[in-house]
N, C-alpha and C positions, 0 to 999 in steps of 0.2 A: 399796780393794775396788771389782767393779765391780756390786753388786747393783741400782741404783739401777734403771736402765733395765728389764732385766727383771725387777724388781717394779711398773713400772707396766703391764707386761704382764697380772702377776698379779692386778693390782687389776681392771685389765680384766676377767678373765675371769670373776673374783668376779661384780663389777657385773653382767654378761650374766646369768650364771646365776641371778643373781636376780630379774632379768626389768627391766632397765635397760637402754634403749638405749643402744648402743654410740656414743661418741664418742671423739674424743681430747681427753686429757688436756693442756692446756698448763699454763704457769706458772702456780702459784698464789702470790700476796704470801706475801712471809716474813708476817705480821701475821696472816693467814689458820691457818695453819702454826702459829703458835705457839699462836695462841688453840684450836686442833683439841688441839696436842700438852697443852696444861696443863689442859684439861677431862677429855684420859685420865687423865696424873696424878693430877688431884686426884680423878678416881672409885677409883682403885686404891688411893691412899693412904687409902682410908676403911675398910680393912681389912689387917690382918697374917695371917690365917691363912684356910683356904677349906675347908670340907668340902662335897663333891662327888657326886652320885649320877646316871649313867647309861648309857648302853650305847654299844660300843666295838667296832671289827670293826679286826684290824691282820691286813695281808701283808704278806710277806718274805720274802727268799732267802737262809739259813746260808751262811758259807764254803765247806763242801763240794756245794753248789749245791741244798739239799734247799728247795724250795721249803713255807715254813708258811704257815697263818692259822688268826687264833684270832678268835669275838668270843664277846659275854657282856653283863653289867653291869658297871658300871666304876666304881669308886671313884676319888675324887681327893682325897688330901688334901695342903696345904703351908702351910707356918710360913715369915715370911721369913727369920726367924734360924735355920731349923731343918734345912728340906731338902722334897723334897717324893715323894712315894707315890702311884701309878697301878697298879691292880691290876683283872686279869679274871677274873669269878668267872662260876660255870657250876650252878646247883644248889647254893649255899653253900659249892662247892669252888675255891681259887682255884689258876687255871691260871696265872697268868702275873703276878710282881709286879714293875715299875718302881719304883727309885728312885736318890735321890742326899740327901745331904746337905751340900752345897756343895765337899767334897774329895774324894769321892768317887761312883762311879755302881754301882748293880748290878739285874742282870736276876736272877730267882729262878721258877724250874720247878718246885712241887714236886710237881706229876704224876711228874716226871721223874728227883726226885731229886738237881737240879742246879742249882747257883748261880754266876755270875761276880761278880766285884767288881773294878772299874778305878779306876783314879787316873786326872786327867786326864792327857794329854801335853803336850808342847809347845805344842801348837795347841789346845787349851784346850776339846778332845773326850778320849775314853776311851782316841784311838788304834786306832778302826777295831774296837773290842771289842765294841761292839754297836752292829747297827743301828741303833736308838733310843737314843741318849742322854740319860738322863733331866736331866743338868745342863742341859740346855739349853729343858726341856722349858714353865717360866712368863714365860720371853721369848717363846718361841714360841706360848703361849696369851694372849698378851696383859695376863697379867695383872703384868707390871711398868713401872717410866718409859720412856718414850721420851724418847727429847732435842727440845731446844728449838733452834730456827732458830738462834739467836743462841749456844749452845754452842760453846765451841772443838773444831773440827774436823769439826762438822757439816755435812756438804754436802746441799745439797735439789737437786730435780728431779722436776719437777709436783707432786703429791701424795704426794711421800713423803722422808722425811729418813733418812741414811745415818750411823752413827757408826763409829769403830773402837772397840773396848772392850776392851784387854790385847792379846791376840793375836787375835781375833774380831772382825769386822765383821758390823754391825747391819744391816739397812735395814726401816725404816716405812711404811706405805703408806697413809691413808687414802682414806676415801670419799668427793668433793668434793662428794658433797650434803648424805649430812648429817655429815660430820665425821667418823665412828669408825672405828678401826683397824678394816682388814680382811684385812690384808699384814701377811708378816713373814717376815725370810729372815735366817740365820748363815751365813759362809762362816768360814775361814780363809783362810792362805796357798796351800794348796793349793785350792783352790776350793770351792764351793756343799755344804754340810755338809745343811741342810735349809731346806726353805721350808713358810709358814702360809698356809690362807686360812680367815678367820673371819667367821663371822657369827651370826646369831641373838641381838641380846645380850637376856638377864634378868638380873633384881635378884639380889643380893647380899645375902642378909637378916643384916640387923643386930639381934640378938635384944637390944643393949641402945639402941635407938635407934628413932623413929618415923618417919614422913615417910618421904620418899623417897630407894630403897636405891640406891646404887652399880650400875650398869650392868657387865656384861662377857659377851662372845661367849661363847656355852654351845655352839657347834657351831663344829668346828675339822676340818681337812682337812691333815693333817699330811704330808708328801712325803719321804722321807728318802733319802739319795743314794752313801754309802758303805756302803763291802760290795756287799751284792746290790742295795743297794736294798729299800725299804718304804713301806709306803702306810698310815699310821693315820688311821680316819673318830672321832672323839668327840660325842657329844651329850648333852649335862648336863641333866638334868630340874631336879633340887636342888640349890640353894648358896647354902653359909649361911656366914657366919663366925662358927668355934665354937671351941670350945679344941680341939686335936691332940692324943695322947697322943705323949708323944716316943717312946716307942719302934719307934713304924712308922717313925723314922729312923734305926736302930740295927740295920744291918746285922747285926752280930754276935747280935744277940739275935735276930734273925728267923731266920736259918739255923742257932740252936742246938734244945739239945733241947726246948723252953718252946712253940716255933713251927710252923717248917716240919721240923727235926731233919733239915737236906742234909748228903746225905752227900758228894757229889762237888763241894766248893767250889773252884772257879780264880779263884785272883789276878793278876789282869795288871797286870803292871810298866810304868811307861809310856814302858819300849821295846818294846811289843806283848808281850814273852816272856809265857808263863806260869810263874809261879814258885812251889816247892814250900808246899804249905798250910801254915803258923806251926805249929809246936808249940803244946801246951798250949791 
């Protein structure tokens, strides 16, 4: 994969935006690098699940070229054994729900009446079935491992380290002053699936622990690049780690009659088809 270089683009731009003079980035020591990468880990490892509260503006252009945008308040919730839910509400009415639970992904409208649900494909996305892909979506927030210098297959370049992962390539980016993820981009085989620029980090409250909480980016800038293309801005006020109720991961039970009760549910196969809704 060739992410590496233009994510230290990306870091760049981050940087400026934040009111960082612009310089270039050369080599940073592997040693550097690993001590940045195990200080993210061990913040993220200080939590399995993350409930989320705040507002969320997404643009994008459908297949048939209709250009949308939605924003709202934004809920975020995810379990790492579970999956995870992004959903935009408007007045207690929720426009727009994201999610996945690691085998699969789905988008859910229930203004609209309408729900997709994808498996991934070969390339380790929905297969172009939504612009947002939710599986991809707590790499892209930062809030899982990065690799270590010294990992098999790891390549570095400046500030940032590159992995392949199944069929996905990774790339990292940090900050070389003070260290934290700010970068972060997926590609496949086919090229650049989506890139992250993050920043703002807040605590992480630990409702059974004192001291001091776990750090992670509450502001994300999310870029997505198949289909039409989409733009998601996120900015998290609140985030705690609480218990999930599993069923905001359970597709089935959100698009039945208990939930949202859609009625126009598409399955896509992950040869892109849409295949007839399951009996029963």
């Amino acid at each position: 994969m060739n992410g590496a270089r233009a994510l230290i683009a990306l870091v760049l731009v981050a940087l400026v935006g934040c009111g960082t003079s612009q310089r270039t980035i050369t080599d940073v020591p592997a040693a550097q690098l690993d001590e940045w990468a195990r200080a993210h880990n061990a913040e993220v490892a200080r939590f399995d699940t993350l409930w989320a509260r705040g507002v969320i503006s997404i643009a994008w252009t459908e297949p048939d070229g209709d250009s949308r945008y939605e924003q709202g308040n934004a809920h975020l919730q995810f379990d790492r054994d579970q999956g995870v839910a992004l959903s935009v509400n408007k007045l207690g009415d929720t426009y727009l729900w994201f999610g996945s639970d690691g085998d699969r992904s789905w988008v859910i409208e229930p203004r609209d009446d309408r729900a997709r649900i994808a498996s991934p494909g070969p390339g380790g996305n929905a297969n172009d079935a939504f612009v947002f892909d939710p599986v991809h979506m707590i790499g892209l927030l930062g809030l899982g491992d990065v690799p270590l210098p010294d990992d098999p297959g790891v390549r570095t370049q400046g500030a940032t380290l590159s992995v392949d992962r199944e069929t996905l390539g990774w790339s990292y980016g940090f900050d070389p002053q003070s260290g934290r993820l700010v970068g972060v981009r997926v590609e496949d085989e086919r090229g650049l699936l989506a890139s992250a620029s993050l920043s703002e980090p807040l605590p992480v409250v630990l409702p059974e622990e004192g001291g001091f909480f776990p750090l992670v980016a509450s502001s994300a800038r999310i870029e997505y690049v198949r289909g039409g293309g989409g733009l998601l801005r996120l900015t998290l006020e609140t985030l705690e780690a609480r218990a999930i109720t599993p069923a905001v991961f359970d597709v089935e039970f959100l698009v039945g009659p208990d939930v949202y009760d859609i009625d126009a549910v598409e399955y896509v196969e992950p040869s892109g088809l849409v295949a007839a809704e399951p009996e029963g």
